[in-house]
N, C-alpha and C positions, 0 to 999 in steps of 0.2 A: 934377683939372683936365683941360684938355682935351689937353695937353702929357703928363699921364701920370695915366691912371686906374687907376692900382694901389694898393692900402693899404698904407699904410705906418704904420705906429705908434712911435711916439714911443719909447715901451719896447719894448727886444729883448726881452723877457722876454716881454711882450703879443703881440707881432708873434711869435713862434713858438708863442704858445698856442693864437691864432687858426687860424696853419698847421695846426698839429697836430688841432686840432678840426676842422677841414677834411678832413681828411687821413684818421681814423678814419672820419668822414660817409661817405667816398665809399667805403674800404676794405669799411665792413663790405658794402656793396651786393653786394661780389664777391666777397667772402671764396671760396668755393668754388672758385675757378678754383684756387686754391693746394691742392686737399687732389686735385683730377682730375687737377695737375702731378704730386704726389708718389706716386700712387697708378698713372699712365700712365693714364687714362683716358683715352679719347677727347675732347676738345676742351679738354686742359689747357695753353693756350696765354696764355700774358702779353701785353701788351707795354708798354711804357716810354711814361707820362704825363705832362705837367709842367701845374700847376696855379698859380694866383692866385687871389686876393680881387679884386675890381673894382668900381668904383663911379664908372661911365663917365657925363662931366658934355659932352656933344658938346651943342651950340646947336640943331640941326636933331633929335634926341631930344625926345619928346613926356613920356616918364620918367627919373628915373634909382632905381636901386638897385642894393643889394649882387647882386655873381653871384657865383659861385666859376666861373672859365673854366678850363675842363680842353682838352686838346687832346694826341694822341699827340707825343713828343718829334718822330720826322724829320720830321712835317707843320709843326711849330714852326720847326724850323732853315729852314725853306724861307722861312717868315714874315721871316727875316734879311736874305732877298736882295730888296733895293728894287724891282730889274725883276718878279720873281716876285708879288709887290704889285703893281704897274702892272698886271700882265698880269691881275689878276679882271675880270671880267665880274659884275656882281649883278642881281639881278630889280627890286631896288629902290635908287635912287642911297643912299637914307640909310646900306643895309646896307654901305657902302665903309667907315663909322665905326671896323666888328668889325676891319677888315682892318688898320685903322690901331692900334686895340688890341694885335691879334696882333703886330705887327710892334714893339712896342715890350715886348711880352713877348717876343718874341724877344731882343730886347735885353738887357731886365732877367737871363735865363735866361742869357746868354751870358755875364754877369758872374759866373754862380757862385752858390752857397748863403751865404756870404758878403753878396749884394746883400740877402738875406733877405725878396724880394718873391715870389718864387717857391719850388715843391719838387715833388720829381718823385715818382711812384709806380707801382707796377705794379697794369693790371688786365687782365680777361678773363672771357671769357662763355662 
């Protein structure tokens, strides 16, 4: 809806299988940063991800479909603070939609693993 485009499924069982396959998807992309971590290589740096399922239904959208929205955890918590929302500037009015998203995945994410719409991951390049 347009109140909250996140997935939710009916079965908790479903709703973390989904996560999970999610979760492997985007891991394996990066898998290496974790072997230049344990190794000290040059650019074995992480950082801290939080991810959803999405299937944003906004009126002024021309599509809608599944995304997986990934975004670094402290750029998220900023997503929390309303004025910090107020304050974007976008290229395009529609793109204010993403802002409103993030901000309620901020929400969701603030209730915990528990809320079961979100989960966090490490990655790096």
């Amino acid at each position: 809806t347009e109140e909250d485009a996140f997935i939710k499924l009916r079965d908790d069982g479903d709703q973390t299988f989904m996560l999970i396959a999610a979760l492997n998807s985007l891991s394996s992309k990066y898998s290496d940063i974790f072997l230049r971590e344990a190794m000290d290589l040059e650019g074995g740096q992480a950082r801290k991800f939080v991810f959803a399922v999405t299937n944003e239904k906004y009126d002024r959208l021309n599509i809608t479909k599944l995304r997986v929205m990934v975004i670094a955890e402290d750029l998220l918590e900023q997503f929390g603070d309303p004025s910090f929302v107020q304050s974007l500037n976008f290229e395009y009015d529609v793109h204010d939609v993403r802002a409103k998203t993030m901000a309620k995945m901020a929400e969701h994410y603030q209730k915990g693993e528990a809320d079961g719409t979100t989960k966090t991951l490490y990655l790096g390049l």
